[in-house]
BAFI-3210 file (N, C-alpha, C; in Angstrom, 3 decimals, decimal comma, padded with zeros to 6 digits):
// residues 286
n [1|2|3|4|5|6|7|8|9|10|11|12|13|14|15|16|17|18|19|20|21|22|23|24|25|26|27|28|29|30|31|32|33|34|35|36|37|38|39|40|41|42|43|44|45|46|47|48|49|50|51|52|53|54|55|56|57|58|59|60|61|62|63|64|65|66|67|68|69|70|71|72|73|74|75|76|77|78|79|80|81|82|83|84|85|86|87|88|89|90|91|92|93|94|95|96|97|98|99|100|101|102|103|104|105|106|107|108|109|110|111|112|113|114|115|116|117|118|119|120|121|122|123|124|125|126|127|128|129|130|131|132|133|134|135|136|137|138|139|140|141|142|143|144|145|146|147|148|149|150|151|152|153|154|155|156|157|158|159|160|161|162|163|164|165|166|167|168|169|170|171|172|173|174|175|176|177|178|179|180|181|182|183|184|185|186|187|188|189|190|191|192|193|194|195|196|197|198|199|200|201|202|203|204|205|206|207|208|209|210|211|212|213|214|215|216|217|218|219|220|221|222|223|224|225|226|227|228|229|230|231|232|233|234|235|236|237|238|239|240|241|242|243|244|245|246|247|248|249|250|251|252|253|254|255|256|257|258|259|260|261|262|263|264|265|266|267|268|269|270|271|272|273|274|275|276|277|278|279|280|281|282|283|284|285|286]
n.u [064,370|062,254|062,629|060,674|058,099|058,183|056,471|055,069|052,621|052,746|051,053|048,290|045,799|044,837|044,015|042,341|042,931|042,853|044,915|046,736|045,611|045,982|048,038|049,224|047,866|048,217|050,948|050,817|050,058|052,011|053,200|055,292|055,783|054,399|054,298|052,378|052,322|050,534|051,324|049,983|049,796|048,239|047,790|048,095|050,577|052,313|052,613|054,921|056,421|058,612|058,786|060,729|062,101|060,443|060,951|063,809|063,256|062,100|063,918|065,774|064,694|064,138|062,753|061,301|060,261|057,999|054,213|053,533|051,506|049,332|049,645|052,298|053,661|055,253|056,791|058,633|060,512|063,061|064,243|065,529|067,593|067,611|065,541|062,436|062,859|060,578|058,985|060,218|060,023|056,951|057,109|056,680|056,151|055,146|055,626|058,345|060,986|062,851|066,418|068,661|070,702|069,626|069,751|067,180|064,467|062,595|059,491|056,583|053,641|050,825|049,935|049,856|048,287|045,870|044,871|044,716|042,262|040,583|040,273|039,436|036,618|035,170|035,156|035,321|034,425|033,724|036,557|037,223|037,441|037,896|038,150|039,971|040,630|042,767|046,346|048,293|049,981|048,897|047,091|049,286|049,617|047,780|047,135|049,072|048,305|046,015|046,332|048,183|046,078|044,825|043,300|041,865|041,859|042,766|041,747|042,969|042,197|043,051|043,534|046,108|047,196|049,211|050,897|048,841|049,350|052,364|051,567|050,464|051,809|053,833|053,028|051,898|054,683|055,892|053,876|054,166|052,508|050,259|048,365|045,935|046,689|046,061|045,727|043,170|041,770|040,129|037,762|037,007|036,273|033,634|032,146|034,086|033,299|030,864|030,640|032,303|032,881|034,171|034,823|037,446|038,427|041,025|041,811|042,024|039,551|036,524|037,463|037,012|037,878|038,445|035,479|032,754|031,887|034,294|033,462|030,477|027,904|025,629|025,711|026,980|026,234|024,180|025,054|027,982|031,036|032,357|034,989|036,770|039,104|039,653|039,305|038,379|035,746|034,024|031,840|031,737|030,988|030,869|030,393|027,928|025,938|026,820|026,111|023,384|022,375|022,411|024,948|027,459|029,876|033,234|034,742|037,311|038,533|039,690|042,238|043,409|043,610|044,823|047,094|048,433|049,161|051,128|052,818|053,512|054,451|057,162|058,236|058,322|059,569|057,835|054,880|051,916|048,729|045,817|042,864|042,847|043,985|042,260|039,637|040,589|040,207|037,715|036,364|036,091|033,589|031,623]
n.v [095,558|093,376|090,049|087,950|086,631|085,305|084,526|084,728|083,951|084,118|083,358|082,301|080,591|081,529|080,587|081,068|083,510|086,639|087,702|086,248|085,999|088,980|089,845|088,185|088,532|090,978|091,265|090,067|091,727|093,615|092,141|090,612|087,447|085,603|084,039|083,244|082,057|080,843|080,322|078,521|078,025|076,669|074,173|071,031|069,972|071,598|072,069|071,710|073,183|076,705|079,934|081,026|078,816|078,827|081,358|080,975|078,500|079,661|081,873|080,451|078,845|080,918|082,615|086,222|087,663|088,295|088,477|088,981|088,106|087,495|085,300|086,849|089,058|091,039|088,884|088,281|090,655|090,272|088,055|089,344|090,612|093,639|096,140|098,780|101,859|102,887|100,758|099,933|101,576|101,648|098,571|096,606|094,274|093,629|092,816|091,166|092,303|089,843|090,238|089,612|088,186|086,956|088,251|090,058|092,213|094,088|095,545|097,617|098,255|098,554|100,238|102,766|101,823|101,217|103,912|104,683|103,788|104,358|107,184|106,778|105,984|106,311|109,151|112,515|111,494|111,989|112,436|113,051|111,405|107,942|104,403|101,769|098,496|096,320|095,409|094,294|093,342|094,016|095,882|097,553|099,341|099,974|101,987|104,059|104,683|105,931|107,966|109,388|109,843|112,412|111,580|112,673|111,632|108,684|105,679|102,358|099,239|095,914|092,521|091,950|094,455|095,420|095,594|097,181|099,696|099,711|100,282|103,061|104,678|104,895|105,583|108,702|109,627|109,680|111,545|114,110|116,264|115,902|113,099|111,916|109,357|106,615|103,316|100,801|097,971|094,992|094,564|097,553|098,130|098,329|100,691|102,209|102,350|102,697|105,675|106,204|108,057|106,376|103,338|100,714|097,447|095,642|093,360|090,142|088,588|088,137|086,929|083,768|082,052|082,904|083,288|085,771|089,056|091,445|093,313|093,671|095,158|096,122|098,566|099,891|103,189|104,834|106,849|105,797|105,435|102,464|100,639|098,269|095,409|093,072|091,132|088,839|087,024|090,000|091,162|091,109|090,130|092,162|094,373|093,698|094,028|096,254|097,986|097,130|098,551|101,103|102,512|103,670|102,044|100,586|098,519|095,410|096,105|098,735|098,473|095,697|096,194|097,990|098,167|095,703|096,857|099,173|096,654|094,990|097,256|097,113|094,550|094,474|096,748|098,085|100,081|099,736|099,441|100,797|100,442|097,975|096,168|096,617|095,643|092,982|092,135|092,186|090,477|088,235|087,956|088,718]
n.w [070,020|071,781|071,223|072,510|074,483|077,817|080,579|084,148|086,665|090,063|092,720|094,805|094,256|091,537|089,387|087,155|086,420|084,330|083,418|082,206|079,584|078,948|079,035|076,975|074,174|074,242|073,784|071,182|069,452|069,213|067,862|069,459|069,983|073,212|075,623|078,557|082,262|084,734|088,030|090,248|093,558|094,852|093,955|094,229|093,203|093,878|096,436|098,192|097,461|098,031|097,715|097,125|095,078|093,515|092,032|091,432|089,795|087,458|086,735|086,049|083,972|081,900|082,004|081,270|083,155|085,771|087,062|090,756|093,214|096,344|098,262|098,355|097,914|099,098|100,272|098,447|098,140|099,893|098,110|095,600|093,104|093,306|094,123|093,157|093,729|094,073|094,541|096,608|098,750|099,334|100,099|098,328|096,504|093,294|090,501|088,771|087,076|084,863|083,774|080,767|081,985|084,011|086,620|088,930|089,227|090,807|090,857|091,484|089,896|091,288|092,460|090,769|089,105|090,768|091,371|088,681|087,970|090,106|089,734|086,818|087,509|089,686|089,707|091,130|093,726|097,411|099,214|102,340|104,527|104,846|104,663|104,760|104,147|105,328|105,041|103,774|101,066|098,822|100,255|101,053|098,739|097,721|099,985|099,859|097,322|097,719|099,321|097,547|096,038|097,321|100,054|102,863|105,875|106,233|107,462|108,527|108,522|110,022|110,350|111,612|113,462|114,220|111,672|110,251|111,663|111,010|108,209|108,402|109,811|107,465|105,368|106,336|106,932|104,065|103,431|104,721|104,711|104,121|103,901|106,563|108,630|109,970|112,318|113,069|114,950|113,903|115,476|115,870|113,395|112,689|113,495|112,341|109,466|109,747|109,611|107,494|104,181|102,244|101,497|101,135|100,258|100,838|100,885|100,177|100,989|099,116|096,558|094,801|096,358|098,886|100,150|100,774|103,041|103,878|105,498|107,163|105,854|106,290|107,973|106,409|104,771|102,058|100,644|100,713|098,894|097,816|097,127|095,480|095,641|094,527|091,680|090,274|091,444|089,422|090,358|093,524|096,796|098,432|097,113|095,504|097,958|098,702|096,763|096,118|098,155|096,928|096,816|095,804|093,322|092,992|091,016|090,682|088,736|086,906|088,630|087,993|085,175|084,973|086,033|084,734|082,439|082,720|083,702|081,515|080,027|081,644|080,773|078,322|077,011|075,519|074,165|075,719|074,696|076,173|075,815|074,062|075,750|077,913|076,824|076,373|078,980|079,715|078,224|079,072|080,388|083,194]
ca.u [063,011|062,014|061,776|059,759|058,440|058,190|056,126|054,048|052,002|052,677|050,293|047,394|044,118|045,292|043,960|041,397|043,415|042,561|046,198|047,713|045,236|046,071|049,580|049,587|047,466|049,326|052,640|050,900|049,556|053,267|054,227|055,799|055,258|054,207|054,159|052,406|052,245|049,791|051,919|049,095|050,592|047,131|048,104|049,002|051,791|053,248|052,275|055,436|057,494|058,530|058,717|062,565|062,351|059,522|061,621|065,059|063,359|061,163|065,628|066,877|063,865|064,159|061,786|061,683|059,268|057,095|053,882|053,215|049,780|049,087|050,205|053,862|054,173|056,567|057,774|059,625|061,303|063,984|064,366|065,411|068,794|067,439|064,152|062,825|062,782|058,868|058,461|060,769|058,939|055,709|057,701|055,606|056,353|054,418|056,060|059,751|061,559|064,580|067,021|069,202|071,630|068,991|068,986|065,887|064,251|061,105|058,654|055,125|052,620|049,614|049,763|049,285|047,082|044,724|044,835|044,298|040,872|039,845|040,218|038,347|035,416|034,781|035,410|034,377|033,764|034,545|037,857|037,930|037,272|038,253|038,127|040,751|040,470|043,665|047,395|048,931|050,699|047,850|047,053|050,200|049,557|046,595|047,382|050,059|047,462|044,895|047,442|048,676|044,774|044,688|042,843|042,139|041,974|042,829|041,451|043,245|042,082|043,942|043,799|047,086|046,664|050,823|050,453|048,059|050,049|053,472|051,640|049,661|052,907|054,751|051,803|052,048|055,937|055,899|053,289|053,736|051,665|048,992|047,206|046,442|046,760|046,164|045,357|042,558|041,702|038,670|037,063|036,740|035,745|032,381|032,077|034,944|032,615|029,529|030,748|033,284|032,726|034,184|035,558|038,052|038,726|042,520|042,142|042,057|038,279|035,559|037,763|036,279|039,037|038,029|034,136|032,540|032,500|035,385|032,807|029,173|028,022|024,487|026,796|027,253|025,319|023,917|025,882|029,171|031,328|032,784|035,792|036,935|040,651|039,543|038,699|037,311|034,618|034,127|031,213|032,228|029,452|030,735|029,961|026,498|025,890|026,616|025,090|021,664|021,953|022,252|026,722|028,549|031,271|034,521|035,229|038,783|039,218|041,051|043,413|044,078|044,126|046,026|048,391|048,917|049,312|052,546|053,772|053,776|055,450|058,155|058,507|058,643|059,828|056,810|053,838|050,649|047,089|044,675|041,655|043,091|043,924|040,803|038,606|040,926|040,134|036,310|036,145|036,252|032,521|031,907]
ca.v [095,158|092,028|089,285|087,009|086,938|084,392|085,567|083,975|084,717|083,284|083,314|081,517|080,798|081,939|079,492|081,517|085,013|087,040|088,278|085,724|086,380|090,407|089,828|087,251|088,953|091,803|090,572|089,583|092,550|093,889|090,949|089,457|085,917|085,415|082,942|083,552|080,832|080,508|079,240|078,908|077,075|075,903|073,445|070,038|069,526|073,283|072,393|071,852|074,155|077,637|080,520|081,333|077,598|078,767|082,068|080,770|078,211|080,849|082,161|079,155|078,474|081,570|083,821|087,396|088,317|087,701|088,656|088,368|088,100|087,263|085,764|086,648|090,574|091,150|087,843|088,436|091,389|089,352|087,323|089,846|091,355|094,849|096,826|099,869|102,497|103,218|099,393|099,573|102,171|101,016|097,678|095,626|094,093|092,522|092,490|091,429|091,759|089,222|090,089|088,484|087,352|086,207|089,191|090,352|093,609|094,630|096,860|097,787|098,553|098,350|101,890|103,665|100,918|101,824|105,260|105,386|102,925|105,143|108,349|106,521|105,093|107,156|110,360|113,663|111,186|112,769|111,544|113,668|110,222|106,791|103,306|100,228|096,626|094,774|096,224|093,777|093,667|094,775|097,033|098,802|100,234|101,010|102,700|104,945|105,374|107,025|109,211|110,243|110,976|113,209|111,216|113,591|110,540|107,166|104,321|101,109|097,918|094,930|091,450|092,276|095,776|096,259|095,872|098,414|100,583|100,604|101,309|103,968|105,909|104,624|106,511|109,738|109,831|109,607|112,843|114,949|117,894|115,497|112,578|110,947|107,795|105,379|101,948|099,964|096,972|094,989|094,964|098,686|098,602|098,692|101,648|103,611|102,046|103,873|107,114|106,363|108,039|105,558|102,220|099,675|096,270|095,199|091,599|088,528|087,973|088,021|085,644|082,695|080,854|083,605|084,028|086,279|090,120|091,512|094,114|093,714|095,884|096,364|099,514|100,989|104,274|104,800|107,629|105,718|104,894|101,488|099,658|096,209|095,348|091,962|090,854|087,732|087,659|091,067|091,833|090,426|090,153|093,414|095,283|093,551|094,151|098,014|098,238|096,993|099,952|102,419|102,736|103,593|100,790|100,318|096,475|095,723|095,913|099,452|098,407|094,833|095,988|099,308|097,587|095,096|097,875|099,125|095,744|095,041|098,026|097,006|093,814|093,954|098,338|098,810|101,096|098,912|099,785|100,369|100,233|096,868|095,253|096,835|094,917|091,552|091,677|092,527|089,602|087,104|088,259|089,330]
ca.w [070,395|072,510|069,988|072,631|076,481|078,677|081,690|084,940|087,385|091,085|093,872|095,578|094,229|090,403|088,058|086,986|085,958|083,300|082,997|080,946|078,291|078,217|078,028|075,663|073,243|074,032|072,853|069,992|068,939|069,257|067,189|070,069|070,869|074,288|076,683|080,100|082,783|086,016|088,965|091,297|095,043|095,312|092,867|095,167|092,841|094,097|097,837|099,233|096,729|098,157|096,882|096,641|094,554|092,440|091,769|090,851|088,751|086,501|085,987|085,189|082,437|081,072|082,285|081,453|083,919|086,799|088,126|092,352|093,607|096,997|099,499|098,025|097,352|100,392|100,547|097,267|098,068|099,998|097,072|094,611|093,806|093,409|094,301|092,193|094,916|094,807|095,519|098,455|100,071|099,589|100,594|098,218|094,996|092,235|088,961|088,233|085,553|084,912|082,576|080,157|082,698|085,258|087,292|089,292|089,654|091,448|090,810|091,909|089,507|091,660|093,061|089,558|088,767|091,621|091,218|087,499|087,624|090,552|088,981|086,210|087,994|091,063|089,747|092,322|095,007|098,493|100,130|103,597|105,237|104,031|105,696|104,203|105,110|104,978|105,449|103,127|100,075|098,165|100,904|101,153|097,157|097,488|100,833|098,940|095,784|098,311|100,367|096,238|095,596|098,262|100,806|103,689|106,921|105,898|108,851|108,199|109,818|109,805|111,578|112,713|114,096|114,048|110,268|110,059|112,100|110,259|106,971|108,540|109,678|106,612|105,021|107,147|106,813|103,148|103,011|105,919|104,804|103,356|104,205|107,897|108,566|111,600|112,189|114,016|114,867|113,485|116,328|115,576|111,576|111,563|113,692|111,448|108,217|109,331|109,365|106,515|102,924|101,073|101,719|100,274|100,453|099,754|101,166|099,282|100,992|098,228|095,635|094,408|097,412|100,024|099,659|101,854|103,179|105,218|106,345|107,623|104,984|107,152|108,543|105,488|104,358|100,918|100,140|101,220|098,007|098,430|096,052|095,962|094,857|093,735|090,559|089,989|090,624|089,325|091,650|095,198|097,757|099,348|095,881|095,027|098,703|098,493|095,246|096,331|099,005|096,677|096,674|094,301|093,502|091,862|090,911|090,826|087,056|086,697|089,101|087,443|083,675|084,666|086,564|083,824|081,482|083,371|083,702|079,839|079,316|081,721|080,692|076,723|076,732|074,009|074,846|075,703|074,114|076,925|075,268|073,893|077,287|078,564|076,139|076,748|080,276|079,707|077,283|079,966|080,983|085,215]
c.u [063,016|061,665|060,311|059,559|058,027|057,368|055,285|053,699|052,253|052,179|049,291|046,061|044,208|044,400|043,185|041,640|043,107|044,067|046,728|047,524|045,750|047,485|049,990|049,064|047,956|050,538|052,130|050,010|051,199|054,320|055,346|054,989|055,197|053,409|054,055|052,042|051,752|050,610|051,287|049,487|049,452|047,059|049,243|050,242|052,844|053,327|053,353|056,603|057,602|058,992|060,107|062,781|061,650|060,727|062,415|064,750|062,800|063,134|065,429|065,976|063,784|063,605|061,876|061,001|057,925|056,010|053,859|051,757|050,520|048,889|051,942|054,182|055,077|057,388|059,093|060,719|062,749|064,673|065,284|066,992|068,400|066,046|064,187|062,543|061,508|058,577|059,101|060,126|058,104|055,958|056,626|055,450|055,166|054,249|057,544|059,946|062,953|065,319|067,324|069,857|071,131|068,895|067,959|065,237|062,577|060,736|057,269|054,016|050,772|048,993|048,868|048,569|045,848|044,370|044,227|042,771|040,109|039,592|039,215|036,626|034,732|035,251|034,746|033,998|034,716|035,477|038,223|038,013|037,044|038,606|038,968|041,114|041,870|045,396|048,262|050,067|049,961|047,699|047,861|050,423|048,834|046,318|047,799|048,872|046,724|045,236|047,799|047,393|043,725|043,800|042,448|042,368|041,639|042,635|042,146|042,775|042,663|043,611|044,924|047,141|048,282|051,372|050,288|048,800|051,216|053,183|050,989|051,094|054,243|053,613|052,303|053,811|056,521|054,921|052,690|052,991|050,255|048,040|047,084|045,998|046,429|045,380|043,994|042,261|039,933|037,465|036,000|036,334|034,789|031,985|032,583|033,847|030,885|029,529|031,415|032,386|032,622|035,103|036,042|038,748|039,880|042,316|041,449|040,160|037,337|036,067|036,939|036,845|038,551|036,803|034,033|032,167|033,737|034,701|031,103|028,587|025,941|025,095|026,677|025,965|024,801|024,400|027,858|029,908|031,934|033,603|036,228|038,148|040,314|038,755|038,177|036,735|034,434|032,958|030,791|030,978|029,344|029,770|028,610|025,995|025,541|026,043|023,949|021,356|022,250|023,646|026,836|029,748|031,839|034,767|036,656|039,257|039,908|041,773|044,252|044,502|045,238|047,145|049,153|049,473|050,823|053,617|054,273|054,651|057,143|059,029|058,943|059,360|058,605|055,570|052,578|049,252|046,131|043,651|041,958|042,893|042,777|039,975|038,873|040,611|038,918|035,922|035,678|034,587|032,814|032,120]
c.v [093,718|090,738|088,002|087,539|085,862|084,875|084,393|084,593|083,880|083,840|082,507|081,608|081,406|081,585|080,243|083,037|085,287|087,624|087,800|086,386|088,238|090,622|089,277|087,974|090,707|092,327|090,455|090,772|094,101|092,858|090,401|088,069|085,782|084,563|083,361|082,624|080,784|079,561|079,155|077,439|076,546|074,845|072,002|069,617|070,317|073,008|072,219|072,718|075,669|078,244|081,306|079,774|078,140|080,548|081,668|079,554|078,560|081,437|081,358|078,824|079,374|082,767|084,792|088,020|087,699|088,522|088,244|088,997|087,721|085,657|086,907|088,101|091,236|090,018|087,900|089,227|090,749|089,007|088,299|090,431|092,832|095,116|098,139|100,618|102,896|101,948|099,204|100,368|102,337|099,763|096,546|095,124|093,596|092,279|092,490|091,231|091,138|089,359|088,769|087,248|086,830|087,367|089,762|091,459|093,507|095,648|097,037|098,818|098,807|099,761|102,905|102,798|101,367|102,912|105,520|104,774|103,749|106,749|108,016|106,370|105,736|108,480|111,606|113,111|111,372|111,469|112,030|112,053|108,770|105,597|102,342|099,763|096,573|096,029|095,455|094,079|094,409|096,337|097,957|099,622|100,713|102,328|103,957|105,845|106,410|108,028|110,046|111,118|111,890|113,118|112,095|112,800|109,605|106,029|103,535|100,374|096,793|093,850|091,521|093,915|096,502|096,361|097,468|099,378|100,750|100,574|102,503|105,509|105,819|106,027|108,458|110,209|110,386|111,373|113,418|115,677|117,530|114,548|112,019|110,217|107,246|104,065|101,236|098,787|096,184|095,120|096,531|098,916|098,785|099,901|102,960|103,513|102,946|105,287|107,055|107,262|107,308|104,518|101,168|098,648|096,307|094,407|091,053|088,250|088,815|087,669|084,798|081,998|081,321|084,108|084,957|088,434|090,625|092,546|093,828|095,227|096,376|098,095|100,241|101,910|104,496|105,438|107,560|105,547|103,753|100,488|098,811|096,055|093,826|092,029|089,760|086,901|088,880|091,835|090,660|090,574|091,209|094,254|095,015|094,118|096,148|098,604|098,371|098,119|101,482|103,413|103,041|102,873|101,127|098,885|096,899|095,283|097,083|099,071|097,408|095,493|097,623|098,666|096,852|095,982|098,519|098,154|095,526|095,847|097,576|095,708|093,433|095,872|098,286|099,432|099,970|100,134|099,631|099,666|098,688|095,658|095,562|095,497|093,381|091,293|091,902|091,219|088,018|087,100|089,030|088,098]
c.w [070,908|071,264|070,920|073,943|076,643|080,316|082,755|086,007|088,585|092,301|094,301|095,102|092,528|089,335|086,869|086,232|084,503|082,244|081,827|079,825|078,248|077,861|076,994|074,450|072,904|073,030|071,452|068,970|068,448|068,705|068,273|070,912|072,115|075,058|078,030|080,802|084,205|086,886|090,317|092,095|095,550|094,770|093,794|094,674|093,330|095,422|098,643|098,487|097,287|097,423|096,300|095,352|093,488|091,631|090,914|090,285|087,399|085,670|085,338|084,067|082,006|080,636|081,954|082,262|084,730|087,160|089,547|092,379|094,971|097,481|099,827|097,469|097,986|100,782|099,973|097,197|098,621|098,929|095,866|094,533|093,837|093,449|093,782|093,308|095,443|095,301|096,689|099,420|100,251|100,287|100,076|096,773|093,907|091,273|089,290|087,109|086,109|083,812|081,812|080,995|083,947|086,483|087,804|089,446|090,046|091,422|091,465|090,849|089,733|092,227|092,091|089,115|089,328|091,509|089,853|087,693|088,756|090,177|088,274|086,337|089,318|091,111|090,471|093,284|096,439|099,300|101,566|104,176|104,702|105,237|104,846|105,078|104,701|104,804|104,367|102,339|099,397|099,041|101,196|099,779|097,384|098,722|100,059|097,964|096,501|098,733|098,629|096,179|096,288|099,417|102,011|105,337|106,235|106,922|108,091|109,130|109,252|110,431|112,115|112,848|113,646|112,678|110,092|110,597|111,651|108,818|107,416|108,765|108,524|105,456|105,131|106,726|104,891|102,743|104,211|106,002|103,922|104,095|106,117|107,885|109,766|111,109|113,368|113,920|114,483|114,227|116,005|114,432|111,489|111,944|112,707|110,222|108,323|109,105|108,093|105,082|102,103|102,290|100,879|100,558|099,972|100,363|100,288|099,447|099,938|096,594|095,690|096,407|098,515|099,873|101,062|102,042|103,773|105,773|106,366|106,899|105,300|107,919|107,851|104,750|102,615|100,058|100,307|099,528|098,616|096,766|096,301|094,964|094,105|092,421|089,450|091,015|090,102|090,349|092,971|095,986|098,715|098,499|095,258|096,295|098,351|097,573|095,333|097,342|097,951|096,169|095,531|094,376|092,567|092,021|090,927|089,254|086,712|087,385|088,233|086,115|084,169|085,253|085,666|082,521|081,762|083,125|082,237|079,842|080,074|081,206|078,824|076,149|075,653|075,098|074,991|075,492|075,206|077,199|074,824|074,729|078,499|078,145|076,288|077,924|080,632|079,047|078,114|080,759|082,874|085,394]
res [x|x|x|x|x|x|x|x|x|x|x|x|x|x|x|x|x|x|x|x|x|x|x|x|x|x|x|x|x|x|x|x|x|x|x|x|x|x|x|x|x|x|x|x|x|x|x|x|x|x|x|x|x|x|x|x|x|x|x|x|x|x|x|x|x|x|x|x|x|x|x|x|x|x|x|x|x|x|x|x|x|x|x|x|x|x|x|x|x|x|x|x|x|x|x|x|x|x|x|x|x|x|x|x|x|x|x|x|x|x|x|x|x|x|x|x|x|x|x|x|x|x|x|x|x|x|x|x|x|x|x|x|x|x|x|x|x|x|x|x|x|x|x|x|x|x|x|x|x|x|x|x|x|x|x|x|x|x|x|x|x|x|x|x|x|x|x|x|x|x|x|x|x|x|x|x|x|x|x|x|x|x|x|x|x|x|x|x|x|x|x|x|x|x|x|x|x|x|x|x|x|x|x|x|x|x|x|x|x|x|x|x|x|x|x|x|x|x|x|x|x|x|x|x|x|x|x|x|x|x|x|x|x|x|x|x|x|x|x|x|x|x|x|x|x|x|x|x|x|x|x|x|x|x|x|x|x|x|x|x|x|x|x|x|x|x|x|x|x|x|x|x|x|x|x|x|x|x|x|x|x|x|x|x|x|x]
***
């Protein structure tokens, strides 16, 4: 059994995560001591540190484990000596574990993260037609999660369009006899968003760092569903937005605590308490 962890979180705009606390209290509900550590690059002391530096010095102190957030979920893969094979072909990391001997491994927990909190939270809501913002890192899980939960046309839009287009046939390739995929450009979103069913944000915009919509939410129908991968704030200005019309929303709290729920387990082998790390990551208010 793990007698301790050592863990951190590195991405942009951080400070603020709810994570630490579910792992930490985690661990300690599993009688292991745990130490989790916010390495947010918004942090002028971080500003000229990259992220192969911030990596191989998380080893050398002792780390057993990393989250990635955003900007850095594909950056990392590079970085790593091994990838677990669902994160390579999603091509999108955002948990390592480092062994004893400093070794790296990548995984992706954000997929079955997404999937389980939408199952949860938007249960029976129709999937023939589906609209996602953002091609990312984020966006290439939750891509995957939707194509798993049998999506029937998946739109992607992207600010880079060629993004959007090699997850759309990364998509397609992955489940020939299932979901379809393509890409457009924003130009084109609000059109795909009025007809859409449901729609989901995987970009960074409606953080505290990135306020805002990424869709003109004047477009959207009353019967659209509409989820939001972010999670703090817990209701983003897309999701009060769609709300006041009438939507049905998903915040981005099954994804975070299920995702974190995964990671735990890979990071200490013990089973994590849902309901536990539910309630730690509710505790924090919206």
């Amino acid at each position: 059994m793990t007698s301790s962890l050592l863990l951190g979180l590195i991405g942009d705009g951080i400070s603020a995560s709810r994570t630490p606390r579910m792992h930490e209290n985690e661990g300690a509900a599993h009688s292991i001591p745990t130490i989790y550590r916010t390495i947010d690059i918004s942090n002028p002391r971080l500003a000229e540190v990259g992220l192969e530096e911030l990596l191989t010095g998380a080893v050398r102190l002792g780390f057993d484990g990393l989250n990635i957030t955003h900007p850095f979920k594909q950056q990392v893969i590079g970085l790593l000596d091994e990838v677990d094979p669902v994160a390579a072909r999603i091509n999108s990391v955002n948990t390592v574990v480092i062994d004893s001997t400093g070794r790296t491994t990548g995984f992706n927990t954000d997929v079955t993260g997404f999937a389980a909190g939408f199952r949860a939270g938007l249960d029976g809501a129709a999937t023939e037609a589906v609209v996602q913002i953002g091609a990312g890192g984020a966006g290439r899980a939750v891509g995957f999660a939707l194509a798993e939960l049998g999506i029937g046309e998946l739109i992607i839009a992207d600010t880079d369009v060629r993004r959007a287009e090699g997850l759309a046939a990364d998509i397609v390739e992955a489940t020939p006899v299932g979901t379809r995929a393509k890409a457009i450009g924003l130009d084109e979103l609000e059109g795909a968003a009025a007809s859409a069913q449901g729609i989901v944000n995987a970009t960074p915009v409606g953080m505290k760092a990135y306020p805002g919509t990424p869709v003109d939410t004047s477009v959207i129908g009353s019967d659209t569903w509409v989820a939001d991968v972010v999670y703090f704030p817990l209701e983003t200005q897309l999701l009060a937005e769609a709300r006041a019309k009438g939507c049905r929303t998903l915040d981005g709290s099954g994804m975070a605590v299920n995702q974190a729920i995964d990671a735990f387990e890979l990071f200490s082998g013990q089973k994590a308490d849902p309901q536990r790390m539910r309630e730690t990551f509710l505790s924090f208010g919206a």
